[in-house]
C-alpha positions in Angstrom: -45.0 -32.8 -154.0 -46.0 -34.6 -156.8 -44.3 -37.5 -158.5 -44.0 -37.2 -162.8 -42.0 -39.2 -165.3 -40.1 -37.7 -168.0 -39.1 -40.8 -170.3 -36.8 -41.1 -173.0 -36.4 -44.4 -175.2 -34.6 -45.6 -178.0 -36.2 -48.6 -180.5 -33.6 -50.5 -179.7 -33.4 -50.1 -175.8 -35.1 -47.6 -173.3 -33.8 -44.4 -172.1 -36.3 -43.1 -169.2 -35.8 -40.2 -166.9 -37.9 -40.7 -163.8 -39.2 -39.5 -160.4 -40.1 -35.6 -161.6 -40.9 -33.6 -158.3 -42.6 -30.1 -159.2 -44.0 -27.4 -156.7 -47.0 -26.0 -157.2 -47.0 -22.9 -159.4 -46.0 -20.9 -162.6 -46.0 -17.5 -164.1 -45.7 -15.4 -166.9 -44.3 -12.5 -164.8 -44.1 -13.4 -161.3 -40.5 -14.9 -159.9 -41.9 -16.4 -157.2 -43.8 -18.8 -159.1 -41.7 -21.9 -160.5 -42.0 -25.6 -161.0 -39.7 -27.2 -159.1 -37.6 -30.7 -160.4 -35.4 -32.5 -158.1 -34.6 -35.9 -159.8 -34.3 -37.9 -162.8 -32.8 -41.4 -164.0 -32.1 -42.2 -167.6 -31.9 -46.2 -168.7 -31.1 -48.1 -171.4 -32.2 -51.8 -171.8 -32.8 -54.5 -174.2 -30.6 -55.2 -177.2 -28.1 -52.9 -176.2 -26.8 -51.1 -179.2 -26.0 -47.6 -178.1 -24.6 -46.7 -174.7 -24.6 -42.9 -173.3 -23.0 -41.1 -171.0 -22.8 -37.6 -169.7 -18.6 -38.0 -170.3 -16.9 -38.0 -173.8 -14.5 -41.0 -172.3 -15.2 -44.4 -173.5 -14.7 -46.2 -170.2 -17.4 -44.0 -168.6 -20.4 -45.5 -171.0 -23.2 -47.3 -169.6 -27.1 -48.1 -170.2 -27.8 -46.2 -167.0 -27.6 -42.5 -166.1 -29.0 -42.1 -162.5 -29.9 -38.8 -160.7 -26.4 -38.1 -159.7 -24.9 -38.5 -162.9 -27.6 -35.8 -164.8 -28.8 -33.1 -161.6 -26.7 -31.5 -159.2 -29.1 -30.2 -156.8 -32.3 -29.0 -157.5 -33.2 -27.0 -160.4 -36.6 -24.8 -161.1 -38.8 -24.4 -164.3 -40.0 -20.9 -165.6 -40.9 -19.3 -168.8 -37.9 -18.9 -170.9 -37.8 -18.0 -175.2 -35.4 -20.0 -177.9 -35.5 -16.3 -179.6 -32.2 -14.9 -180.4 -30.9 -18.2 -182.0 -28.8 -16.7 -184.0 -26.9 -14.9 -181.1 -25.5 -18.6 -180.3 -26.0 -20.9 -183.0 -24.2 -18.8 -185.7 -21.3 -19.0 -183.7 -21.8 -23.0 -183.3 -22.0 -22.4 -179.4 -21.8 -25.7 -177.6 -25.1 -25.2 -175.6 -28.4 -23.0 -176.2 -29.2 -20.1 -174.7 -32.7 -19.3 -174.1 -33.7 -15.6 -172.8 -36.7 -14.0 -170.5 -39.2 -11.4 -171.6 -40.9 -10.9 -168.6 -39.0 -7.7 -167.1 -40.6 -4.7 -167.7 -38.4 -2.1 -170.0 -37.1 1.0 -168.0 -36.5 4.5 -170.1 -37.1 2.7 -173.3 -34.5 0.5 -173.1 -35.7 -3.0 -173.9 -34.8 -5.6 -172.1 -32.3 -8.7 -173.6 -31.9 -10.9 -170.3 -30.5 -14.3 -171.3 -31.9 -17.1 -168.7 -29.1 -19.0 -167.2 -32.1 -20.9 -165.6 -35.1 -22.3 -165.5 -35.4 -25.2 -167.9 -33.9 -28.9 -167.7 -30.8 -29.0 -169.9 -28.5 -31.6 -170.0 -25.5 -31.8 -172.4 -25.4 -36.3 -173.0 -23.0 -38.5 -175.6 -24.2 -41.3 -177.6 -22.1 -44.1 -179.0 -22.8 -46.8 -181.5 -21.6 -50.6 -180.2 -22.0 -51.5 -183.5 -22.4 -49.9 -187.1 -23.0 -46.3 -188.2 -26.6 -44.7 -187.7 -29.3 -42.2 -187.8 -31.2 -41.9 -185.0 -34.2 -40.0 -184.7 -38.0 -39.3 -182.6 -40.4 -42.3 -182.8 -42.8 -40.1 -182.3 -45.7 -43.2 -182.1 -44.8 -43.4 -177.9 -43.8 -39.8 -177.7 -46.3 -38.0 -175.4 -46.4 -34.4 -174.2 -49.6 -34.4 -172.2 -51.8 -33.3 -169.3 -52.1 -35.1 -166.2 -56.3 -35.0 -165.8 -56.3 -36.4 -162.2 -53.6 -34.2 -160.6 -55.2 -31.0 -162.8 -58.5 -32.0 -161.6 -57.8 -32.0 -157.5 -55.3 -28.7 -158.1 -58.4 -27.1 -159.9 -60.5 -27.8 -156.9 -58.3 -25.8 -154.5 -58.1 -23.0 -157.1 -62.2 -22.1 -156.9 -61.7 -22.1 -153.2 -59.7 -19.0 -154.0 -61.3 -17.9 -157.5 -65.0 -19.1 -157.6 -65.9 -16.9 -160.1 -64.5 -19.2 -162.5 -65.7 -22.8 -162.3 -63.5 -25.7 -161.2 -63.7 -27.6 -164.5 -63.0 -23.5 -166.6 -59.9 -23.9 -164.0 -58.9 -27.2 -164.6 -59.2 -26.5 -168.6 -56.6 -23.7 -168.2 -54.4 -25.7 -166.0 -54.1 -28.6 -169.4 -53.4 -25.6 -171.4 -50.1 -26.1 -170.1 -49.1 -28.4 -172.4 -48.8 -26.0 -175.3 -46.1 -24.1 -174.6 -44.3 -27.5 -174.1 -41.0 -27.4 -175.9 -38.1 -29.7 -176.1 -35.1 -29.3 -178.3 -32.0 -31.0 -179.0 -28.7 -29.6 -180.4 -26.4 -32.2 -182.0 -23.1 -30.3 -181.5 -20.6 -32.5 -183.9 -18.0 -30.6 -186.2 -19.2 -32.0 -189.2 -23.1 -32.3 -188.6 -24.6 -29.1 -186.3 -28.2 -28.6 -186.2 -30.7 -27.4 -183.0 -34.5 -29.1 -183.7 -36.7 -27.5 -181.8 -39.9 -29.6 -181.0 -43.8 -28.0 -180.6 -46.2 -31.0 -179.6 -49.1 -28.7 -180.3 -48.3 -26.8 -183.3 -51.1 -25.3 -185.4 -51.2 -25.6 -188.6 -50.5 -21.7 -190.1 -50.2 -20.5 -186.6 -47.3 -19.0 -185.7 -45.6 -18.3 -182.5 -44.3 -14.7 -183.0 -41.3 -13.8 -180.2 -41.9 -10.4 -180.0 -45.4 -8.1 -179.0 -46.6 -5.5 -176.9 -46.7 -6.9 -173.2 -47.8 -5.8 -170.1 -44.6 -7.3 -168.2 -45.4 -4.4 -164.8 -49.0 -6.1 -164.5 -50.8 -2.6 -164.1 -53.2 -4.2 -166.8 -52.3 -1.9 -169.2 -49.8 -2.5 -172.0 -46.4 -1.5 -171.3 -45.4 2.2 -172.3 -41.9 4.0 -172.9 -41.9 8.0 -173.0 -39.6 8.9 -176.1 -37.2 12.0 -176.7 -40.2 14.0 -178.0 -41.8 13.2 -174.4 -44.1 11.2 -176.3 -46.0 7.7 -174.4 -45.1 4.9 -177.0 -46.4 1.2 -176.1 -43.0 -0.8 -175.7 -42.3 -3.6 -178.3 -40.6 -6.2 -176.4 -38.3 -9.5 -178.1 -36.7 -10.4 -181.2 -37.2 -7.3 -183.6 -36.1 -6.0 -186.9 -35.8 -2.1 -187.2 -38.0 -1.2 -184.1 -37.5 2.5 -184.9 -39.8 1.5 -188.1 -43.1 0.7 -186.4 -46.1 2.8 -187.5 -48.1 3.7 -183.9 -51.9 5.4 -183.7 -52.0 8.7 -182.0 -53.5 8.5 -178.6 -57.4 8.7 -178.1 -57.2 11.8 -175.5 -52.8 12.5 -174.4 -54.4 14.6 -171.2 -56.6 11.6 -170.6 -56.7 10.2 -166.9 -55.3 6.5 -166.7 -57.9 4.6 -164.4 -57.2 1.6 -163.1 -57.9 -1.9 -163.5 -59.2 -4.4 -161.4 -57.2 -6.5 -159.8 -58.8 -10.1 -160.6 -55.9 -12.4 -158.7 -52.7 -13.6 -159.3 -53.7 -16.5 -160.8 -55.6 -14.6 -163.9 -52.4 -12.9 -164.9 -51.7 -12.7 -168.1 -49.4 -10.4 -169.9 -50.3 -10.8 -173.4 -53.9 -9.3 -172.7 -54.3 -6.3 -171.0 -55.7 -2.3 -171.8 -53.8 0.2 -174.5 -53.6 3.4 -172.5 -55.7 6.4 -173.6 -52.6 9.1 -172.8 -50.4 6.7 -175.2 -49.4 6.3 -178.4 -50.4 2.8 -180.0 -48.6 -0.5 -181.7 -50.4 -0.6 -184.9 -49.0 -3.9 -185.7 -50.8 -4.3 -189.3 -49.4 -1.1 -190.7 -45.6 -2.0 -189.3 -44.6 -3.0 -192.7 -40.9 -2.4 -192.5 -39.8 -4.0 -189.1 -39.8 -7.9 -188.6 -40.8 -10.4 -185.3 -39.0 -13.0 -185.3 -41.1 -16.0 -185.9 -40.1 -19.4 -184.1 -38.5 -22.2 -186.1 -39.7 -25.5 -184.8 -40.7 -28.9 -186.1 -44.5 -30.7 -185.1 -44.5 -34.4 -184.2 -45.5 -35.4 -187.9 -42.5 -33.2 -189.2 -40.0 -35.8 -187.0 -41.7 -39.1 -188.4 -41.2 -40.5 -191.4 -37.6 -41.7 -192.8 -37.0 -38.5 -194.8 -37.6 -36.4 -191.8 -35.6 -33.6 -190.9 -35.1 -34.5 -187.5 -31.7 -36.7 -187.2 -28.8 -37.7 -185.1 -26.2 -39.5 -186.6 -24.9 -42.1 -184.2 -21.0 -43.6 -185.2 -19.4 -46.9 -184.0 -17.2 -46.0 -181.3 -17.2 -42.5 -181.4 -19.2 -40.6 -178.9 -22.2 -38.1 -180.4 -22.3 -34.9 -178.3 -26.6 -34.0 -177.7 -27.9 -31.7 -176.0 -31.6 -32.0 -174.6 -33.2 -29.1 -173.4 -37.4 -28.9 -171.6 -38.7 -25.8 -171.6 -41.8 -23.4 -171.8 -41.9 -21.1 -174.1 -42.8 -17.8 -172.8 -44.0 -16.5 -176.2 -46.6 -18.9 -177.0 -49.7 -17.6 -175.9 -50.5 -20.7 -173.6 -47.4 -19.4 -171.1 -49.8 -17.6 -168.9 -50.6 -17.4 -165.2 -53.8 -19.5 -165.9 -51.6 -22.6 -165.7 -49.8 -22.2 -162.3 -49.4 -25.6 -160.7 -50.6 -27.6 -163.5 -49.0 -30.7 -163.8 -48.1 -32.6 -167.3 -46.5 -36.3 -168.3 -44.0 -36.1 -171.5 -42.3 -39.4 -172.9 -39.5 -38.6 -175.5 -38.7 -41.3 -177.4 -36.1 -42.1 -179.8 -35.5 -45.0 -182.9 -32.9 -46.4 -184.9 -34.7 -44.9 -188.6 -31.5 -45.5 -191.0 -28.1 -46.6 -191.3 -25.5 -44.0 -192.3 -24.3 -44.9 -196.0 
């Protein structure tokens, strides 16, 4: 096992999580494939000016949360999707839901599996010792990032298996892992609800889209439904608007023979890429005018900094501010692939004091 930190810190004291155990793989589409976490700490030190706890009681606050106050047992990462917001946070539920596109649809009937797993989430109060504040990232010592050296030695025991791709091809798809890196926190008060999702790696005018053709059965073909006409439709799987609306191309030969694909290894999985099959009917997802994908709403590092960001928590004097931080990978960003199993990354959240609350 291999030992990561996960760190958290605040400008005026440090809040680290620590001692991150993971396994060695993750998929797209295969269950069996997780990263594994089995401790954390969180501190705070310094000038002491906020205190947390896991515990809305004032007696039970403290600049340390340990393991045993924030894991009970041992808890796996796997793809997961912050689509369906609205499903919870119109409501103002307490905690987000994330939800799992990976199952393949059966009779047309697409899947909507919410993922009671598979992603740190921790539900933590913050309390002000002494005046009224916003707190938000300091996104100068945040870091979502690669680890090159254990990348590196997992990439060399890949091409003992793969060697048709080189060890440094096999490392770079191992860092790749970092951009589906997602953390979010929902600040659950009565007066002041909001859910900021963070994307490290966010492109400039590139959208991450949670809904697509997949090919969740990994046949290497896209995905296909046959319809009440008897017809083979490709399957249009997430968050979408008036699915009955899509425009499809007819099929290049419906009597055509199916042949298979090569099988190229588990590790070169990847559902997003894969074969439109000749006997089917095809997603023609320019000319679908009249339904809507869902598009993700999330902030970039440079969207948190800055004192008019977007990005706040307001912290009171005495009375606790109910967060909750959620890690995840997002299984609609087109990084979430097979092609990182095992990789291994360091993150460092960090938090500052930006303004006082007028």
């Amino acid at each position: 096992m291999n030992k990561r930190r996960i760190v958290l810190t605040a400008m005026i004291g440090a809040i680290a999580i620590s001692t991150l155990s993971v396994s060695l793989s993750l998929a797209w589409y295969a269950s069996s494939d997780k990263l594994k976490v089995n401790s954390f700490d969180i501190d705070l030190s310094g000038n002491v000016q906020l205190l947390m706890s896991t515990s809305k009681e004032l007696d039970t606050f403290k600049e340390k949360l340990t393991a045993e106050d924030l894991i009970e047992g041992e808890f796996l990462f796997s793809p997961v999707s912050s689509m369906y917001r609205s499903d919870w946070f119109d409501q103002k539920g307490d905690t987000p839901l994330f939800y799992d596109s990976s199952s393949p649809a059966l009779d047309g009937i697409i899947p909507k599996e919410e993922a009671p797993t598979g992603y740190f989430q921790k539900r933590i109060y913050l309390l002000s010792t002494a005046v009224d504040y916003y707190a938000s990232l300091d996104v100068s010592n945040c870091l979502f990032n690669y680890n090159e050296d254990a990348n590196l030695l997992r990439a060399q025991e890949l091409h003992k298996q793969y060697s048709d791709a080189s060890v440094e091809q096999i490392k770079d798809s191992l860092n790749s892992l970092r951009d589906c890196l997602r953390m979010s926190i929902l600040v659950n008060e009565e007066d002041y609800y909001k859910y900021y999702v963070i994307d490290p790696y966010k492109n400039e005018n590139e959208d991450v889209y949670f809904g697509g053709i997949l090919d969740n059965d990994g046949d290497g073909y896209y995905d296909v439904y046959t319809d009440g006409n008897g017809n083979k439709k490709e399957v249009i799987y997430g968050e979408v608007e008036n699915r009955n609306q899509a425009v499809y191309d007819a099929p290049v030969d419906p009597q055509g023979e199916v042949e298979p694909v090569d099988f190229k290894g588990h590790f070169f999985g990847n559902s997003f890429e894969a074969k439109n099959r000749i006997d089917s009917y095809t997603f023609n997802k320019n000319n679908s005018t009249d339904i809507k994908i869902a598009v993700e709403d999330s902030y970039t590092l440079n969207d948190a900094d800055g004192l008019d960001t977007e990005v706040v928590i307001p912290c009171y004097h005495n009375e606790p501010t109910e967060i909750v931080i959620s890690i995840y990978l997002e299984g609609w960003d087109k990084a979430c692939i097979n092609q990182t199993m095992g990789a291994c990354f360091d993150t460092n959240i960090s938090f500052k004091l930006l303004r006082r609350i007028l």
